[in-house]
C-alpha positions, 0 to 999 in steps of 0.5 A: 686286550693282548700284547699285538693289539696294544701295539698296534694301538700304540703305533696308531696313536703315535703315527696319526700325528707324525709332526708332532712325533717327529719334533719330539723325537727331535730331542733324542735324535739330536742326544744320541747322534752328539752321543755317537759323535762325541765318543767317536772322537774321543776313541780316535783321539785315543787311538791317534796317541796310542798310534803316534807314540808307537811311531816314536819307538817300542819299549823305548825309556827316555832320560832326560836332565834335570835340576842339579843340587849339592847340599841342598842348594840348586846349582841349575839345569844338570847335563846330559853328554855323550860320555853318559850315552857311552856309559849306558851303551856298555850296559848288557840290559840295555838294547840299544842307546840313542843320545839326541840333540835337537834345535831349530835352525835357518835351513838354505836351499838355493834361494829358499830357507825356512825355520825347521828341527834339525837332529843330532844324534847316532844311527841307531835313532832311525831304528829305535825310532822306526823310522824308514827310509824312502830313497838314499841311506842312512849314515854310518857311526864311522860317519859321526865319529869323523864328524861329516857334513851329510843328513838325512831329511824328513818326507816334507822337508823339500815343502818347507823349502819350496821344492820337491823333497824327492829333489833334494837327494843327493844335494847340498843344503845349509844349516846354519851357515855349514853346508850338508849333503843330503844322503837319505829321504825318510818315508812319511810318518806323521805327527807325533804330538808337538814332533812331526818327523817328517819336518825334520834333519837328522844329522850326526850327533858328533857333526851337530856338536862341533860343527852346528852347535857348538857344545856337548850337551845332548838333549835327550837320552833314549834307551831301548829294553829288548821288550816290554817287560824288561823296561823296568829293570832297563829303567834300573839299569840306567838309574844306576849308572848314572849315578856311578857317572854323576857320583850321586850317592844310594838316596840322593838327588838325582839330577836326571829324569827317567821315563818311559813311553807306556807312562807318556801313553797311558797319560795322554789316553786318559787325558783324552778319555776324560775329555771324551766323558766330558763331551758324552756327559754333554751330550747325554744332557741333550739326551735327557732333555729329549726325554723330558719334552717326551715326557710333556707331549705325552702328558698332553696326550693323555689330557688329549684323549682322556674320553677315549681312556674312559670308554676303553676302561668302560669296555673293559680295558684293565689298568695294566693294559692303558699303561702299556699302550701309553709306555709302549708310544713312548719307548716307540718316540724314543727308539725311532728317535735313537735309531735315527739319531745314531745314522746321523751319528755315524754319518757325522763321525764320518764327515769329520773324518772326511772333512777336516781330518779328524781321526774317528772310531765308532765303538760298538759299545758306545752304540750300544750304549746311547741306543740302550739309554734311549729305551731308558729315557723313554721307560723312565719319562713315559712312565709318568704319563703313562701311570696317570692314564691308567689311574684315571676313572672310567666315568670321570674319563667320559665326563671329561670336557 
């Protein structure tokens, strides 16, 4: 008997009872459409973060206070000021410097308000940022150094207000009790973890201290190496001086964190990659349960036809021959199964996406990879089934009742 026509009897078998076929490939379709889904989630997660940190800035390191100690006693959370940020500006290593303070305030416009983040810091923030604008400008360091009352607004500030944002140019809001004009309109970036820019008020460092919030601290220094690979010694550059400022001997304590994006990024990936192993190591679970209800119908196929068994072997079918049929209806459940499972995948990966806004991304690998797991499932739990017909006795096939 040759290959052609043990496929084709392989086929026969399988179709000639398609309700049974289909509810057992029922298992695998479902395994490898929560395969395609679940790893499609995880690679959008994954590419959503890397996205959102980009947004944030390029090669960008970011210091931060810490806990301050002499002698070994902690004397409590350390400062920031603008005196560091000026220090660390006179650096040639470092491109650019941005101190930011950040608190969130009453906002007033007209007869609506609302509870949102408003921003000190220098000009430099929109570009190390990437930020840009849509309407209007950004303020000037002569601006800051005067300390005026002007902002720049993030592209849903106008909604937290209940008017368009595009209205608001031009115009006076209030910020905690002191009114600012607004001079500029961001274009819309997005959410960036627990930052949405685009809820934002961004006004000059100077102006924020003295006239908002009353003190001269910054939250957040944000330093800018020319490029990636100049960050380590950025990074370098900064902890020296700070420790000129601070007067923190060579091997003490600081009272400061250094960081850097690619750190905050490779973090946040391997988060969401653990996460998508997770939900695909589930998913792969379902798939292996699908195997074993194949791997049941086929044991009860072959008790079902056993005569027939027996007569083919009577005619002279060889050993090697039973087995293939047998694995061959099998691989035939579990692909038809696989390639049906990874449509609805898809289609699922697309929905959510459409749906509820979920960012999603097929990988060819994680096709590839549920689609070859599938003709493994079928060769592993067909083999059983399939061992068992070939061994069977030619007469005791044929007595079989």
């Amino acid at each position: 008997m040759n290959i052609g026509e043990t496929m084709r009897a392989a086929a026969k078998a399988v179709t000639a009872n398609k309700m049974r076929s289909g509810l057992t490939m029922l298992g695998v379709i479902i395994g490898i459409a929560a395969v395609i889904a679940m790893v499609g989630l995880g690679e959008g997660a994954q590419k959503s973060i890397s996205e959102r940190l980009q947004s944030l800035g390029t090669n960008v390191v970011s210091v931060r206070p810490g806990s301050g100690f002499a002698r070994g006693i902690d004397r409590g959370n350390a400062r920031l000021t603008v005196d560091d940020a000026e220090a660390l500006a006179g650096s040639d290593v470092i491109a650019a410097v941005v101190p930011e303070m950040e608190s969130r305030y009453q906002v007033e416009y007209g007869g609506s308000n609302g509870n949102l983040s408003v921003l000190g810091t220098w000009p430099d923030y929109f570009g190390v940022r990437n930020q840009k604008l849509a309407d209007g400008r950004f303020f000037t360091m002569a601006e800051n150094d005067s300390r005026r009352r002007v902002a720049v607004i993030g592209a849903l500030v106008g909604e937290r207000l209940g008017v368009p944002t595009a209205s608001l140019l031009g115009q006076k809001i209030t910020i905690r009790g002191v009114s600012f004009e607004v001079i500029g309109i961001l274009a819309k970036s997005g959410s960036a973890g627990f930052q949405n820019p685009d809820e934002g008020i961004y006004i000059p460092l100077a102006t924020a201290q003295y006239r908002v919030a009353g003190s001269d601290q910054v939250r957040t220094i944000s330093l800018q190496a020319g490029s990636a690979s100049e960050i380590p010694a950025a990074m370098a550059e900064a902890d020296r001086i700070l420790r000129r400022e601070h007067r923190i001997p060579a091997g003490g304590a600081v009272d400061y964190t250094i960081g850097d994006q690619a750190a905050l990024l490779e973090t946040m990936q391997e988060t969401a990659r653990t996460f998508t192993f997770l939900l695909a190591g589930i998913a792969f679970i379902s798939l292996v349960v699908g195997g074993i209800g194949i791997m049941n119908i086929m044991l009860v196929s072959v008790t079902e036809r056993t005569k027939e068994i027996g007569l083919r072997k009577a005619l002279g079918a060889k050993k090697r021959d039973v087995l293939l049929q047998f694995l061959i209806e099998a691989l035939v459940l579990c692909l038809s199964g696989g390639g049906m499972g990874l449509l609805l995948g898809i289609g699922a990966t697309a929905l959510m996406q459409r749906l509820a806004g979920w960012q999603t991304a097929v990988a060819p690998e994680a096709v590839v990879l549920a689609f070859g797991f599938s003709a493994l499932v079928g060769i592993f739990f067909g083999l059983w089934p399939a061992r068992r017909a070939a061994r069977l006795a030619p007469i005791e096939a044929l007595r079989f009742e």
